[in-house]
N, C-alpha and C positions, 0 to 999 in steps of 0.2 A: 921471909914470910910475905912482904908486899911483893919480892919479884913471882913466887909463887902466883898470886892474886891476879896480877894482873897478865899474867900466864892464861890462867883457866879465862879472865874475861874476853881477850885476847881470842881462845878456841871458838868462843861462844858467838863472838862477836864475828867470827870469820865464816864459822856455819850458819849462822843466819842470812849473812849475805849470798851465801851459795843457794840456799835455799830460794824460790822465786813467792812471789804473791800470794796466797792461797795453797801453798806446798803443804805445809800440817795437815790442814784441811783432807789434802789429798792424800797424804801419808796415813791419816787414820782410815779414810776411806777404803783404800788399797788393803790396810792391815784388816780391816772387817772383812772385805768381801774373801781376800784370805783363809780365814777363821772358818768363814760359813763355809766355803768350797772345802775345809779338810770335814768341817763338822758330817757333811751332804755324805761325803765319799764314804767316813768311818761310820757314818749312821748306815749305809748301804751295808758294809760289811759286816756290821752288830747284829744286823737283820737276818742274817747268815740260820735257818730253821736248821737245827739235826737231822739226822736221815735215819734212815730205819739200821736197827743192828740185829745181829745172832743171838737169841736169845741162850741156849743151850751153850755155845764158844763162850760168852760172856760169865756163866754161872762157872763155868768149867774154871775160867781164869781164874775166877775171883779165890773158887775154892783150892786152888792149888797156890796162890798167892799167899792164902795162910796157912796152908798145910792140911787142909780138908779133903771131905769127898762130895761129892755131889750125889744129896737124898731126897728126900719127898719134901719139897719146900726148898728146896734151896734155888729153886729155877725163877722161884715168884716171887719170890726175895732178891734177887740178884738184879730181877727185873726192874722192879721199886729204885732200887739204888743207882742204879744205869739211869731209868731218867731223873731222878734226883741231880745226879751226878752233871749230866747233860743240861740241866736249865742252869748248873747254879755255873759249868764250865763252859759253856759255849761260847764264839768270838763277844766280847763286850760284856760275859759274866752276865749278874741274874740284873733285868733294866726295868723288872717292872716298880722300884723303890726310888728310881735316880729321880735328882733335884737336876741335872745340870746337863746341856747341851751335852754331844747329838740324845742322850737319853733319854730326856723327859719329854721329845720331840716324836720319839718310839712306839705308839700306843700299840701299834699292829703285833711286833713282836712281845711288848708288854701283856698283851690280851693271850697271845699264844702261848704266854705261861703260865699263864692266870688257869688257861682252860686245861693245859698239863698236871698243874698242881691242885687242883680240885679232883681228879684222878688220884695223885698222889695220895689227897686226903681220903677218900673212901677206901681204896684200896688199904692203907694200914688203921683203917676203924676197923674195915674187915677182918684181918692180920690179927687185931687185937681182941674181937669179939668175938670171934667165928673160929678162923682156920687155927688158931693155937689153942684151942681149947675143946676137949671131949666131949663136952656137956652144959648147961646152961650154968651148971653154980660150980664148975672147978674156976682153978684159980686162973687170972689173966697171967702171962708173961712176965716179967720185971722188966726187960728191956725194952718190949713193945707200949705195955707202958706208961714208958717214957719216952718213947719213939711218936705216938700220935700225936698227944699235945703241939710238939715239937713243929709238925708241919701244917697243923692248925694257928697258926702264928699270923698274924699283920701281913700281909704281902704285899703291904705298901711303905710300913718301916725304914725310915732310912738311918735313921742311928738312935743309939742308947735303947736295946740293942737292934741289930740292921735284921732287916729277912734274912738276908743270906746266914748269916754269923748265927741264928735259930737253925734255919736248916740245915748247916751243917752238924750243929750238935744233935740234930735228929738222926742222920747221915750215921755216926756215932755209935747212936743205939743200933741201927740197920745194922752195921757191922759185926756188932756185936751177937747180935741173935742167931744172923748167918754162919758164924762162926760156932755157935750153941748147937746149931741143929747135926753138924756132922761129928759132934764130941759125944763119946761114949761114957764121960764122966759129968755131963751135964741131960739128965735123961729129961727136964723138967721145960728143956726148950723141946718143943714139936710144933708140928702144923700135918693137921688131919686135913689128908683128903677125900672129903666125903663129897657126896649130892647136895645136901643140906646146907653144908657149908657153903657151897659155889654157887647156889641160887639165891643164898643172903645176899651174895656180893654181886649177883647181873639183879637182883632188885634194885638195888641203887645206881647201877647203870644204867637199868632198863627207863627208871625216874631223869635219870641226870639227859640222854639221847633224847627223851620225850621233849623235856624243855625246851631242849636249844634247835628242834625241830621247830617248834612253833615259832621261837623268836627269830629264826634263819625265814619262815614263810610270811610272817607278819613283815618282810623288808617291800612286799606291795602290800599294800591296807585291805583289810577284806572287812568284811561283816561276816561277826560268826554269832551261833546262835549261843546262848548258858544252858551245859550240859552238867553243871556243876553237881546239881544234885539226882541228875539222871539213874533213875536202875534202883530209887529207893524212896518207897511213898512216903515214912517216917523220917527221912533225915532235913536237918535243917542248916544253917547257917548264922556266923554272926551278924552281917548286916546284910540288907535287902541288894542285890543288885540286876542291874536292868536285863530283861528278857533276850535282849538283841545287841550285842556289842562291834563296836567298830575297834581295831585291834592295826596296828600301823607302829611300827620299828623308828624310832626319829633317823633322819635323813643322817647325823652325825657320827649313830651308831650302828651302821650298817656293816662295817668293816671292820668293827667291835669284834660284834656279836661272828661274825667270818673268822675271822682269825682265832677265837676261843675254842670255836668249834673244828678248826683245824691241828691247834694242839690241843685237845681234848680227843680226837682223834688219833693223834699220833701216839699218844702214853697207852691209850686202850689195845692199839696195835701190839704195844710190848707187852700189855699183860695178860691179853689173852693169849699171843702163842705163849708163853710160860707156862699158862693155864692148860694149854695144851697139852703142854709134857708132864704138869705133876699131875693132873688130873686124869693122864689116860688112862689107864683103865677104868676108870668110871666112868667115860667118853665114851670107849670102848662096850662097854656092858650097855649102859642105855641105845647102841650106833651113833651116836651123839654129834662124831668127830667131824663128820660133812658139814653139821649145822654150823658148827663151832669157825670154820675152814672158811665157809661162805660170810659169816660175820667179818671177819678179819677180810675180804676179799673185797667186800665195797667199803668197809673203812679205809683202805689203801687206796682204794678212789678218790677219795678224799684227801689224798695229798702230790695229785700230779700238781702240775707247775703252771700255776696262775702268770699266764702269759700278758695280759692287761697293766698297765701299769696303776691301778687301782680296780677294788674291788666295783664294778660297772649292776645297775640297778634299775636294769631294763622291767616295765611293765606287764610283767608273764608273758605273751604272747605278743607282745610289742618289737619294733628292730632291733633292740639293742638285746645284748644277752642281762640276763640276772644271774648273776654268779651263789647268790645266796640260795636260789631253788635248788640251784641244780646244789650245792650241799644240803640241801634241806635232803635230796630226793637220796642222797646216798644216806644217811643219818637217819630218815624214817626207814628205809628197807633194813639198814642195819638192826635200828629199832624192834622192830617188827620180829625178825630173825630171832630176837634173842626173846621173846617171849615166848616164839615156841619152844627156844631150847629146856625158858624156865621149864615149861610145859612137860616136855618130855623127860627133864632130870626127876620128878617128881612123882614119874609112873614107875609101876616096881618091877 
């Protein structure tokens, strides 16, 4: 037992001596900068954004994966799922919840999901409210649901229970329904595609583009006027606010509000072509499909390759570029585009 003791004081006392002056010191040092250089590298690679997929190949898979066929809804459903699938699987999994280095270091890509998943959520209110249902008093879905709730969840959760570990049990119900719509013994899952329906659902896109327009132009400060209660002698508000506002993005959130609106773009990308193929013939009858074509073509704008190594916040017509106009200026055309579509779905 002593010779043992004096063994190990013996190692201790030998590595010390090899070690010189200030060596710990420098051994933590080394093991930190370490750390940070693998943290740097894998936060680079987490950062890794999805790229565009085949909507139509995709649906095809899925339904032959569980033995289906691909019907009216099953394209814009498969779509849902695909980016579901893709925020919670991408390199580094879903990071807008993480506590712990390179994650929490992440806002860029955390925001790009942020702006993904807010698509997610409108798209299956719509699913739930809209396209699976006839009429304003049949019955909603059973799996859808329980599919909404689901991705209406904390997206900042990191345990007891986590986002991700929510949306996949949302994920869950998607499957499910998917798999209702091509079954001839479950006649009660559908999704109508109507006019009506599709323009429930670009109302709330055409709200959600509008926003992130203003908050992408507010990255230089302007003065704008209050148009709030414009267009209506009778209407009022709750509290009084000033005739002339000054309107400015904070300096920290510029690259926020950029990357939201980058994947808020990217998910719209997926569900409009989907939209495209269950919808067509009702594209088709109104001529619709151009407008439909053109939306999707300046949202794909919006995701060439920001070659900057930060999002850069030049003064409109100042040297530097401003990266958030120039999203602003694809996102208001987009914008724009899709109110005339409402327009035209709505003529007979």
């Amino acid at each position: 037992m002593n010779s043992a003791k004096e063994a190990s004081v013996g190692w201790r006392d030998t590595l010390s001596g090899l070690m010189p002056v200030g060596g710990k010191s420098k051994l933590v040092a080394l093991a930190l900068v370490l750390y940070l250089l693998i943290a740097i590298i894998l936060g680079m690679y987490w950062s890794i954004m999805p790229g565009p997929g085949d909507v139509r190949a995709e649906a095809q898979a899925l339904a032959a994966e569980g033995g289906g066929t691909v019907v009216t809804g099953s394209v814009t459903t498969a779509a849902l799922i695909s980016v579901v699938e893709k925020m919670l699987h991408k390199p580094g999994g879903y990071i807008r919840n993480d506590r712990f280095p390179p994650g929490v270091w992440l806002d860029n890509i955390s925001n790009w999901e942020f702006g993904a998943l807010i698509q997610v959520r409108d798209l299956s209110r719509a699913m739930r409210e809209a396209f699976s249902r006839s009429q304003s008093q049949s019955k909603e879905d059973v799996d859808l649901a329980e599919m909404e709730p689901k991705f209406n969840f904390d997206s900042t959760s990191w345990i007891l229970p986590s986002s991700e570990s929510v949306y996949e049990d949302g994920l869950t119900y998607a499957y499910r329904y998917f798999e209702r719509l091509s079954d001839d013994k479950a006649p009660e899952a559908q999704f109508y595609a109507r006019a009506d329906n599709l323009r429930y659902w670009l109302a709330t896109v055409e709200t959600r583009l509008g926003s992130l327009s203003q908050r992408l132009s507010a990255s230089v400060g302007e003065r704008r006027i209050n148009t709030d209660l414009a267009g209506d002698a009778e209407a009022s508000q709750s509290t009084r606010t000033a005739a002339e506002q000054y309107i400015q993005t904070p300096w920290t959130e510029i690259d926020n509000v950029y990357f939201e609106a980058r994947g808020t773009a990217w998910a719209l990308i997926y569900f409009l072509k989907a939209v495209e193929v269950d919808f067509e013939d009702v594209l088709r009858k109104k001529n619709a499909q151009v407008s439909l074509q053109q939306i999707i073509r300046e949202l794909e704008a919006t995701q060439e390759m920001l070659w900057s190594p930060m999002v850069l916040n030049g003064s409109g017509f100042g040297p530097l570029a401003n990266h958030s106009l120039v999203m602003a200026s694809y996102i208001s055309r987009a914008n724009a585009a899709i109110i005339d579509l409402r327009d035209l779905l709505s003529q007979g």
